[in-house]
DRENTORKOL-3810 file (N, C-alpha, C; in nm, 4 decimals):
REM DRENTORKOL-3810
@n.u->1.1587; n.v->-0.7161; n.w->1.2331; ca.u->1.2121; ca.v->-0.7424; ca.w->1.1004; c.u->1.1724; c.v->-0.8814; c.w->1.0524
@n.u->1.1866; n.v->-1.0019; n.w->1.1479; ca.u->1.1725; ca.v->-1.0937; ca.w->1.0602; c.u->0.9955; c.v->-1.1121; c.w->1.0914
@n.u->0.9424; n.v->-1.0542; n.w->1.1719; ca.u->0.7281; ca.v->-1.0739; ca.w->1.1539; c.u->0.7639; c.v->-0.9946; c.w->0.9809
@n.u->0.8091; n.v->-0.9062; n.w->0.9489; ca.u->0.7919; ca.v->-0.8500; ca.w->0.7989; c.u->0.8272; c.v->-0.9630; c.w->0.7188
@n.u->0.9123; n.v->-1.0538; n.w->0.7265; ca.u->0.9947; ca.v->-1.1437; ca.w->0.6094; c.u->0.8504; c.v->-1.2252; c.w->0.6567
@n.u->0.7932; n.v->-1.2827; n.w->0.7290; ca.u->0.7372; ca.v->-1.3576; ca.w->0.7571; c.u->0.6008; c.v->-1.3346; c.w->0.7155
@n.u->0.5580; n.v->-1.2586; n.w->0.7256; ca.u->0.3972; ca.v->-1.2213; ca.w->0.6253; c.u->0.4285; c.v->-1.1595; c.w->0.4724
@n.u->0.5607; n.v->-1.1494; n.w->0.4453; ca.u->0.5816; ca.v->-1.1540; ca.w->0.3276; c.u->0.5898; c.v->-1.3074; c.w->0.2575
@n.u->0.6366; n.v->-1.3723; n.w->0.3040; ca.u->0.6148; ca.v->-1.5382; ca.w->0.2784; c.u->0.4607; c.v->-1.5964; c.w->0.2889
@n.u->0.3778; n.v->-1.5083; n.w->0.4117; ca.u->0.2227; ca.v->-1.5371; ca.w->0.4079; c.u->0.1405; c.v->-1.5442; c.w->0.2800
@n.u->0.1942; n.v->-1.4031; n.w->0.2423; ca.u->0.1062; ca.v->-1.3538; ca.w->0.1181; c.u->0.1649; c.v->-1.4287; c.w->-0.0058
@n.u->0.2953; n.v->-1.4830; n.w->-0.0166; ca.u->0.3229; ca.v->-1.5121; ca.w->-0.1083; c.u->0.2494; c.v->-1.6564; c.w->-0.0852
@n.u->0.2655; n.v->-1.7379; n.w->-0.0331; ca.u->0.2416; ca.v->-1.8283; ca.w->-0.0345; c.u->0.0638; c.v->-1.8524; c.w->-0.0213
@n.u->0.0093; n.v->-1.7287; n.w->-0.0159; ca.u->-0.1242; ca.v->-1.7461; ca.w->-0.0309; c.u->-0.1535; c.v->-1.6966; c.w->-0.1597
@n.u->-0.0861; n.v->-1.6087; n.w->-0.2648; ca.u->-0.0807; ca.v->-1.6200; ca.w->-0.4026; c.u->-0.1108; c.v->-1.7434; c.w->-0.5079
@n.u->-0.0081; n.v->-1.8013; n.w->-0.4346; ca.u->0.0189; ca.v->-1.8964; ca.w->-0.5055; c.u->-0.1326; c.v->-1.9902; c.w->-0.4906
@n.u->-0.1421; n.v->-2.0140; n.w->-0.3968; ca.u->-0.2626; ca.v->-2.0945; ca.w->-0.2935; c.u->-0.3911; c.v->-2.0535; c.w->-0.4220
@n.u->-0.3835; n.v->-1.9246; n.w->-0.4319; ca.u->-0.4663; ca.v->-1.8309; ca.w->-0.5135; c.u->-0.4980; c.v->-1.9069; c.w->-0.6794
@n.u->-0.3550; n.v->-1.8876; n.w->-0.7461; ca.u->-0.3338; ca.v->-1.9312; ca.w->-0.8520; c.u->-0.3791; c.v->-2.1029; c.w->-0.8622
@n.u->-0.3416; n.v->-2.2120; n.w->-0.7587; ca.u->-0.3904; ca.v->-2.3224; ca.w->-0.7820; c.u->-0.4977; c.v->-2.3635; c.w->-0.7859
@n.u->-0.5929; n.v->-2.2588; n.w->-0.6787; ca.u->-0.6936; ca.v->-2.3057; ca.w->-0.5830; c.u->-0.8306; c.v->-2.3377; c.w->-0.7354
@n.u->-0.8137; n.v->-2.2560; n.w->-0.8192; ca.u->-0.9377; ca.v->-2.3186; ca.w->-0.9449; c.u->-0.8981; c.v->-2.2637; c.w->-1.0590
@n.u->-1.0702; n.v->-2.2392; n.w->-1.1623; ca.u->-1.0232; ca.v->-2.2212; ca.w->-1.2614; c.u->-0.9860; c.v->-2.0768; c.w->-1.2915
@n.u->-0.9205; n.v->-2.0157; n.w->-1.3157; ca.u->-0.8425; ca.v->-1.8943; ca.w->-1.3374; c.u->-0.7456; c.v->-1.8618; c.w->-1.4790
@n.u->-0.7156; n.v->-1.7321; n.w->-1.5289; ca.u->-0.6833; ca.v->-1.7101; ca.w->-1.6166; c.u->-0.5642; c.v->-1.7304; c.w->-1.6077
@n.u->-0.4135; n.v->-1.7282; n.w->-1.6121; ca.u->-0.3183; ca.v->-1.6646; ca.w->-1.5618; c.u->-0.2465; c.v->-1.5295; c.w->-1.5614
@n.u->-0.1767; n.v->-1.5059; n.w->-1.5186; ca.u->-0.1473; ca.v->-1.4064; ca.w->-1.4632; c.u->-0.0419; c.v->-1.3472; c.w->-1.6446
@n.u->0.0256; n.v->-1.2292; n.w->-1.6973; ca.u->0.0656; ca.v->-1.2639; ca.w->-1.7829; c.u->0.2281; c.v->-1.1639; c.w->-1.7247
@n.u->0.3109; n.v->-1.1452; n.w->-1.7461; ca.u->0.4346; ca.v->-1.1097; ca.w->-1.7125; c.u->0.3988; c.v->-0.9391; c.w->-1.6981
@n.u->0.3933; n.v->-0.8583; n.w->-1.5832; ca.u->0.3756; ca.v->-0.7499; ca.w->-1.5617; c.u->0.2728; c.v->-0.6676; c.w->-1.5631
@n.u->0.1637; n.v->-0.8054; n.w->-1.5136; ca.u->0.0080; ca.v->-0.7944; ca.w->-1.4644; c.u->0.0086; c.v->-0.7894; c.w->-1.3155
@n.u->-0.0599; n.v->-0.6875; n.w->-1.3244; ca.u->-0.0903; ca.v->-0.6446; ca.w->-1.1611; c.u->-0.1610; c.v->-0.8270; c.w->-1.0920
@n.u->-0.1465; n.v->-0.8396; n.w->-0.9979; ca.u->-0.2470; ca.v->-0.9725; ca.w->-0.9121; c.u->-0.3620; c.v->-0.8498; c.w->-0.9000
@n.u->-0.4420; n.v->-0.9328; n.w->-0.8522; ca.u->-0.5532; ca.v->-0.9128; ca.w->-0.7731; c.u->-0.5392; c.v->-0.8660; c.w->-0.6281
@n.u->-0.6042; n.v->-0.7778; n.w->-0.5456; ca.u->-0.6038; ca.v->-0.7997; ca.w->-0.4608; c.u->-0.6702; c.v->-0.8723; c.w->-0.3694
@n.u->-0.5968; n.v->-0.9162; n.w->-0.2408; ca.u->-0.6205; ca.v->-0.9978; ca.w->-0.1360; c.u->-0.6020; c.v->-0.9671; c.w->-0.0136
@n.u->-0.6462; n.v->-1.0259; n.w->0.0385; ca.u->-0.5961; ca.v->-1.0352; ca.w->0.2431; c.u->-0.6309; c.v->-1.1539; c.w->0.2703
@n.u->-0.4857; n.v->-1.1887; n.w->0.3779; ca.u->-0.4959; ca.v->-1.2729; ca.w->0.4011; c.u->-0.4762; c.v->-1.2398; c.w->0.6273
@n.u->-0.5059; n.v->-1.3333; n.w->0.6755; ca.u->-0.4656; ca.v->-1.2879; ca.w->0.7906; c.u->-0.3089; c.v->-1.3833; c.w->0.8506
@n.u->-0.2775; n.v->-1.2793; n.w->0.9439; ca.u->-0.1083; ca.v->-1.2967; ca.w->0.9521; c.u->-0.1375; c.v->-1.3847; c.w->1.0894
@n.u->-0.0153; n.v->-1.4324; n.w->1.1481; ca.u->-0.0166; ca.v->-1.4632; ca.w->1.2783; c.u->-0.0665; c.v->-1.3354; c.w->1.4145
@n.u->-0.1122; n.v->-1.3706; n.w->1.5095; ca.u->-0.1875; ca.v->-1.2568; ca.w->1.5999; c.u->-0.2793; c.v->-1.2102; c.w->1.5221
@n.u->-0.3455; n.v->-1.2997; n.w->1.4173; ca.u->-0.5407; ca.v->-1.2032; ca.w->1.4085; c.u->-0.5183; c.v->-1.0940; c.w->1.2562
@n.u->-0.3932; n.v->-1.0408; n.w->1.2717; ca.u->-0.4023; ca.v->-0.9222; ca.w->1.1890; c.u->-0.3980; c.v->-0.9576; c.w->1.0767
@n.u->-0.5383; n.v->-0.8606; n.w->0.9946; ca.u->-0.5262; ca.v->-0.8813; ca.w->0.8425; c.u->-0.4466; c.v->-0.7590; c.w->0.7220
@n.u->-0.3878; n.v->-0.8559; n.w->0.6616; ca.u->-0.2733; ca.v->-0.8387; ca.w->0.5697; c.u->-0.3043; c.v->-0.8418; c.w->0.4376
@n.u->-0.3412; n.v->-0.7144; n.w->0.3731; ca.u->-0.3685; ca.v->-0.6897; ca.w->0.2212; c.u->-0.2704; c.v->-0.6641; c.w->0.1640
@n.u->-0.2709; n.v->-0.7266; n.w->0.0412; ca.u->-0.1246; ca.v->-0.7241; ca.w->-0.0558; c.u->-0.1016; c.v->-0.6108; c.w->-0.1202
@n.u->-0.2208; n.v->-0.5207; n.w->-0.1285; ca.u->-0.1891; ca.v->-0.3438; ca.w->-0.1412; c.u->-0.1063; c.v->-0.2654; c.w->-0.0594
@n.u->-0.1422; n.v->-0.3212; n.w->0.0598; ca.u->-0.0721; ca.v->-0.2303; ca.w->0.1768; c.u->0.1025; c.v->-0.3145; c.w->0.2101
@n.u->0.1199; n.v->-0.4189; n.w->0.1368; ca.u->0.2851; ca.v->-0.4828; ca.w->0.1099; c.u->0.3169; c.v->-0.4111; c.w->0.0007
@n.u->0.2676; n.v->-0.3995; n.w->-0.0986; ca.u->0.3366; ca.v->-0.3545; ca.w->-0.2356; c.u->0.3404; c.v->-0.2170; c.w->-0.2409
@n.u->0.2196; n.v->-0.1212; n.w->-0.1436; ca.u->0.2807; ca.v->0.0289; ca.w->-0.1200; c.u->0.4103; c.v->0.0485; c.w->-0.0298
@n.u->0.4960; n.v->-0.0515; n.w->0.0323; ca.u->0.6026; ca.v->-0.0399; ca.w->0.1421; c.u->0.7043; c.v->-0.1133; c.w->0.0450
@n.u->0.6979; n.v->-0.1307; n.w->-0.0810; ca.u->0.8069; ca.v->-0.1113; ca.w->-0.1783; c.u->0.8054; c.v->-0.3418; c.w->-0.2675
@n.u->0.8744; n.v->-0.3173; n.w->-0.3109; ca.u->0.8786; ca.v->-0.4460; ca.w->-0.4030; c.u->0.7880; c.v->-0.5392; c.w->-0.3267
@n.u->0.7458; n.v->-0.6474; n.w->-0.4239; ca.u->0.7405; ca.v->-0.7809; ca.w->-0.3734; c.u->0.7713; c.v->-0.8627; c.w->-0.4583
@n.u->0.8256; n.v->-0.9551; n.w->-0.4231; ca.u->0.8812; ca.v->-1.0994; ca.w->-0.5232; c.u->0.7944; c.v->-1.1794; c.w->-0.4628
@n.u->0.7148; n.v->-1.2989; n.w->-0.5458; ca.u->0.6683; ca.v->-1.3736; ca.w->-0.5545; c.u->0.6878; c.v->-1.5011; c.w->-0.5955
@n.u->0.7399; n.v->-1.5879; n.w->-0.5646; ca.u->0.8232; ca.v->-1.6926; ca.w->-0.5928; c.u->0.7308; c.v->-1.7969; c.w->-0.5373
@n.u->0.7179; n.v->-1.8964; n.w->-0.7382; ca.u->0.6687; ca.v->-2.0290; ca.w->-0.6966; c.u->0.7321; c.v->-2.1362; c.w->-0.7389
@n.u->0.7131; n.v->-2.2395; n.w->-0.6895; ca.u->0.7927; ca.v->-2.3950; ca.w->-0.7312; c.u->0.7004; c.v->-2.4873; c.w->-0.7007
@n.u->0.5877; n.v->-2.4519; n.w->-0.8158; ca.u->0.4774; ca.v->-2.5656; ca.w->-0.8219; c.u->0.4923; c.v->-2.7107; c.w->-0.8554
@n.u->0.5884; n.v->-2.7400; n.w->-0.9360; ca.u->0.6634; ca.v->-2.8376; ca.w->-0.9840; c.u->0.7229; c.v->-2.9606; c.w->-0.8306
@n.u->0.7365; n.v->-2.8876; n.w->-0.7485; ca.u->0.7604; ca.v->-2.9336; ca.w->-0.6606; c.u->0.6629; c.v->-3.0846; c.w->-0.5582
@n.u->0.5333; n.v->-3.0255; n.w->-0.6205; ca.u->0.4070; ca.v->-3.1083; ca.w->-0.5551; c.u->0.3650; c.v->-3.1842; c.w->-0.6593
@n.u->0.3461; n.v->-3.1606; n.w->-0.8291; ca.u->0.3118; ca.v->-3.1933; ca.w->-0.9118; c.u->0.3248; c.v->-3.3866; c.w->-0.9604
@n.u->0.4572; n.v->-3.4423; n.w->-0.8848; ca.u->0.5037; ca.v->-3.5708; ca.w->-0.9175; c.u->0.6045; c.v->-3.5569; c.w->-1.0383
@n.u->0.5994; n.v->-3.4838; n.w->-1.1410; ca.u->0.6997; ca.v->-3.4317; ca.w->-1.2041; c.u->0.8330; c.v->-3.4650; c.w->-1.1629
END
């Protein structure tokens, strides 16, 4: 249970990683992402298709946080 909470925090936090990392459009309120993989702890790779077919995902950022803001 918690390896699931825990590559759910992977991917989110590689979203985000996603969204900062250049120049990009944004995303607009009830736009699919893109897909990705990222790899989890132990090697295994983790596509955000195969999280969002095993039901919700929340994505939660607090960019503001690093900004100096």
């Amino acid at each position: 249970m918690q390896g699931r909470h825990l590559i759910r925090r992977m991917v989110a936090a590689g979203v985000v990683s996603l969204f900062l990392a250049g120049p990009a459009s944004a995303l607009q309120v009830g736009q699919k992402a893109p897909d990705f993989t990222l790899t989890a702890p132990g090697g295994k790779a983790v596509k955000l298709t195969d999280l969002v077919a095993k039901g919700p995902l929340v994505i939660y950022t607090f960019i503001q946080v690093s900004s100096g803001v």
